[in-house]
C-alpha positions in Angstrom: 98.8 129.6 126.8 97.4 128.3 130.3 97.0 124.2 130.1 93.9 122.9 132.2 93.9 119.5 134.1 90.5 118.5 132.9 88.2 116.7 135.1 87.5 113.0 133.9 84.2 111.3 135.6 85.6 108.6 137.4 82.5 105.7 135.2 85.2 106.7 132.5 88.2 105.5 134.2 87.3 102.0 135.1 88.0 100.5 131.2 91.3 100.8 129.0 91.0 103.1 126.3 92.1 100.3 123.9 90.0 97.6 125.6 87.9 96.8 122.6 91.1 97.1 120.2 93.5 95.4 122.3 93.5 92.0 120.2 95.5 88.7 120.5 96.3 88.6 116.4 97.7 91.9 116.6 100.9 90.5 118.2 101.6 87.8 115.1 100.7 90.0 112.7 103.8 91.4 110.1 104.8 94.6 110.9 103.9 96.1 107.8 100.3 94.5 107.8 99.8 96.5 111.3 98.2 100.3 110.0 95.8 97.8 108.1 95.1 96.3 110.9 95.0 97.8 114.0 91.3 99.8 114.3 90.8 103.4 113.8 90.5 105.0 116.8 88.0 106.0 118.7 88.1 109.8 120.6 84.1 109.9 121.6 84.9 110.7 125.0 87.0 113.6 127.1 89.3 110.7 128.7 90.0 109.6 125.1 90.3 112.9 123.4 92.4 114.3 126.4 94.8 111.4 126.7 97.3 110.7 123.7 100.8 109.3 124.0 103.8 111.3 122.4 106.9 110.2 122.1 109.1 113.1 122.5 112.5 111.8 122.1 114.7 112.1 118.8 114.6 109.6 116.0 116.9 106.9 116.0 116.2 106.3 119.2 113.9 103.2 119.0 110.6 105.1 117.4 109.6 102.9 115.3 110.0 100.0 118.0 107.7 102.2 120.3 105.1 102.4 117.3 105.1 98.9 116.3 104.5 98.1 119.8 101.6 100.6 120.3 100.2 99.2 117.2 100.2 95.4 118.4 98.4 97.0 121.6 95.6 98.0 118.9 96.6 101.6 119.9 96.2 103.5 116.0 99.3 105.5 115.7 100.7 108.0 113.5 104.7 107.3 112.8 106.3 110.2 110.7 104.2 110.3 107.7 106.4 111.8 105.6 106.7 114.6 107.8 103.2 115.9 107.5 102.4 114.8 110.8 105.3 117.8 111.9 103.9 119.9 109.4 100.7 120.0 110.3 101.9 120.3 114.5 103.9 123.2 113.9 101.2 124.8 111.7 98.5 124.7 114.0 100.7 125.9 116.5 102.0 128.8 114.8 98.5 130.0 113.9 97.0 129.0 117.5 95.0 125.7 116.9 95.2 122.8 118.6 98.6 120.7 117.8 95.9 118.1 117.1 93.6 120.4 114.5 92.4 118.6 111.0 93.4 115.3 109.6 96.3 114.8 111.9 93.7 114.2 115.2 92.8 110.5 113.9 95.2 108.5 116.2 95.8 107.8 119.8 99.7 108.1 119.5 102.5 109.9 117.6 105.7 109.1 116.9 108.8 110.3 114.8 107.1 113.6 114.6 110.2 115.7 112.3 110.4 117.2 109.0 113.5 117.5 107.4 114.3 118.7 103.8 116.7 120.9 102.0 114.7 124.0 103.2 113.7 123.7 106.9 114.1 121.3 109.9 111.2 120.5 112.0 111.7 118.7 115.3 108.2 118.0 116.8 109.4 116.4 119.7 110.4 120.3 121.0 106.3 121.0 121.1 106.0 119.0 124.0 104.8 122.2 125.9 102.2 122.9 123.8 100.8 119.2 123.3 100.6 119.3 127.2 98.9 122.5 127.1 96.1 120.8 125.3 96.1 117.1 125.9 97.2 117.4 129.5 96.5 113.8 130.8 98.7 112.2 128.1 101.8 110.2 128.2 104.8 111.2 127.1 108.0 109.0 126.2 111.4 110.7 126.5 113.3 107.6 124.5 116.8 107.6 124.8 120.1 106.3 124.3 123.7 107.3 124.6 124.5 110.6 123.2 127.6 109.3 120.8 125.2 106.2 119.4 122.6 108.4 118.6 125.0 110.7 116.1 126.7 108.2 114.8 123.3 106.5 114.1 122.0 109.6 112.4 125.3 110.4 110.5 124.8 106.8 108.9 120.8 107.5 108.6 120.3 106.5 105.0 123.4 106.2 104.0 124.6 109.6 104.4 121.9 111.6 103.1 119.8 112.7 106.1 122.6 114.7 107.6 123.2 116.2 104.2 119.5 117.2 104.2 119.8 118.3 107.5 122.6 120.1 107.0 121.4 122.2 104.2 118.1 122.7 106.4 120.6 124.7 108.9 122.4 126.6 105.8 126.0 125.0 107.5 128.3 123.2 105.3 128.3 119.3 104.7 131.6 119.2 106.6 129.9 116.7 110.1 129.2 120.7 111.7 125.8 119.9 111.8 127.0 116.9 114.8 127.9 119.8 117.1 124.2 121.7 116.7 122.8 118.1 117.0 124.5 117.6 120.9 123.9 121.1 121.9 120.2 120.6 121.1 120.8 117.0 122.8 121.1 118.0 126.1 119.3 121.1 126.2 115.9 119.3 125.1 116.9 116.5 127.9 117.2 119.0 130.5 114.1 121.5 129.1 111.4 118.3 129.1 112.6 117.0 132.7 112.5 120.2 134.8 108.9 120.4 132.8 107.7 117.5 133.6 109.3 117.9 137.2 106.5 118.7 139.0 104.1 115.9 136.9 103.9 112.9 138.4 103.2 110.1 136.1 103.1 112.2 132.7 107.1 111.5 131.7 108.7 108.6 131.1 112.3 108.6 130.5 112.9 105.6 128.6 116.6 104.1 127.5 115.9 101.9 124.5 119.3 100.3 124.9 119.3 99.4 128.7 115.7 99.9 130.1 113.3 96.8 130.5 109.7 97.1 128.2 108.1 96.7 131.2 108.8 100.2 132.6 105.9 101.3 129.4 103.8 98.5 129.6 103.8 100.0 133.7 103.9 103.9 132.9 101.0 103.0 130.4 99.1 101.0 132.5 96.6 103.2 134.0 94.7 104.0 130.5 96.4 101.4 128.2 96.6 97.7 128.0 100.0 96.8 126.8 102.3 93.7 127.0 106.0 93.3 127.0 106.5 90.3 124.2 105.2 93.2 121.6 108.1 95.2 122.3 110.2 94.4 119.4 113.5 96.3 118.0 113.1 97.3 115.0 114.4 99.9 112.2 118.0 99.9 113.6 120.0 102.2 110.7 122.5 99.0 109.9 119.4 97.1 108.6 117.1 99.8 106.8 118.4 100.1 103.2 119.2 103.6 101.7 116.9 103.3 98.3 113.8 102.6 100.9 115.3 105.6 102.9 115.2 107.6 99.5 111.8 106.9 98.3 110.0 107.3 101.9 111.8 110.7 102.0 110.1 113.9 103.3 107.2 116.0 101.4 108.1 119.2 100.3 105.2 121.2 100.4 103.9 124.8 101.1 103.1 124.9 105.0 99.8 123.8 105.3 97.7 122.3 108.1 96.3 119.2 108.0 92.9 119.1 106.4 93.9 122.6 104.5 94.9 121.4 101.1 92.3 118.6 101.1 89.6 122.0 101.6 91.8 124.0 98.4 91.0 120.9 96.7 87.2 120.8 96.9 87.3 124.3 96.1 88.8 123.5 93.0 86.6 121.2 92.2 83.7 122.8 92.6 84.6 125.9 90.4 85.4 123.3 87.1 81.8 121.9 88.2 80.5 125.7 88.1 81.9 126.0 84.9 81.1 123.0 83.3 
């Protein structure tokens, strides 16, 4: 797979893609009133269909801060979704699609792309060669943090049962082996998105939730997106979300099926009962 630097007409580059969404009540608004809120978006043009943000660094890392943030900009974002937003990624991919194919190319920006269940572990944040290959002017977020916070924030990730699920995912016992896979794959996915992003300029930023200021994004965003610092809020640290919410938001377990597939198997359905009606 060859990615191509596509040509945007310069007309197109004056304007922020989130001009006409980028609005004041956005930043009062609750956080769980923003997907309501913030307007669908809008990918009529190259520029817009070619430049996405990703963010590309593990969860508990601040990815939920980075999407309520993008949402108060009026940027629509996708944020885990149950882990179709993963499932639908790494179908596409496998079968040679677009990452973005079906129902999962409504948004501008993606976040806390992972599926994890007892079966299989999905960590979209490793297709950042592919999203690239496809959406080549995008921006993508390498958030980060130190390596020992971020296990111990996952080993405490709802209550204990995320690294159970993970653990199972990898077929290794629930014993904490799981933390030494999670390190390895730490610092090689560091080191394997910055020698890729090495040789382009403003396409990475590498983005320490605990010690870098807001206004490195609002900056590295700046050239296509209207952003301000005061919306950068931290929010779902692990000590504050509760496990039962944890539980009931938990992954989809599902055959593997891009997005847009199963609605299609559905209408099919439906149309035979019709037929024999």
């Amino acid at each position: 797979m060859t990615g191509i630097l596509l040509h945007v007409p310069p007309d197109e580059l004056r304007r922020p893609l989130n001009a006409d969404t980028f609005l004041p009540e956005l930043s009062e608004a609750p956080s769980d009133d923003l997907s309501k809120l913030v307007p669908s978006a809008r990918l009529d043009s190259l520029r817009a269909k070619t430049t996405r943000i990703f963010q590309i660094g593990y969860n508990k890392c601040g990815t939920r801060s980075l999407y309520r943030f993008l949402q108060r900009s009026g940027i629509a974002s996708a944020h885990f979704n149950r882990g179709l937003l993963a499932d639908a990624m790494a179908e596409n991919i496998k079968a040679g699609r677009k990452p973005l194919t079906g129902n999962v190319d409504r948004y501008v920006a993606y976040t806390d792309v992972q599926h994890i269940t007892r079966d299989r572990a999905i960590e979209g944040v490793h297709f950042f060669r592919e999203l690239y290959a496809y959406y080549p002017n995008s921006y993508f977020i390498l958030n980060t943090r130190d390596k020992e916070g971020w296990l111990r924030s996952r080993l405490n990730h709802g209550a204990g049962a995320y690294v159970r699920r993970y653990s199972r995912a990898l077929g290794l016992p629930e014993d904490g082996s799981v933390l030494k896979v999670w390190a390895e794959e730490w610092d090689r996915h560091h080191a394997d998105v910055q020698a890729f992003f090495a040789d382009k300029p403003g396409r990475l930023l590498v983005f320490d939730i605990k010690n870098d200021s807001p206004q490195t994004v609002v900056d590295f965003l700046a050239p296509d997106f209207l952003t301000r610092v005061e919306d950068f809020r931290h929010e779902g640290d692990t000590a504050t979300v509760d496990a039962n919410s944890y539980r009931i938001n938990k992954p989809v377990v599902r055959t593997h099926l891009a997005a847009g597939e199963a609605g299609g198997r559905r209408r099919k359905r439906r149309k035979r009962k019709e037929q024999a009606a």
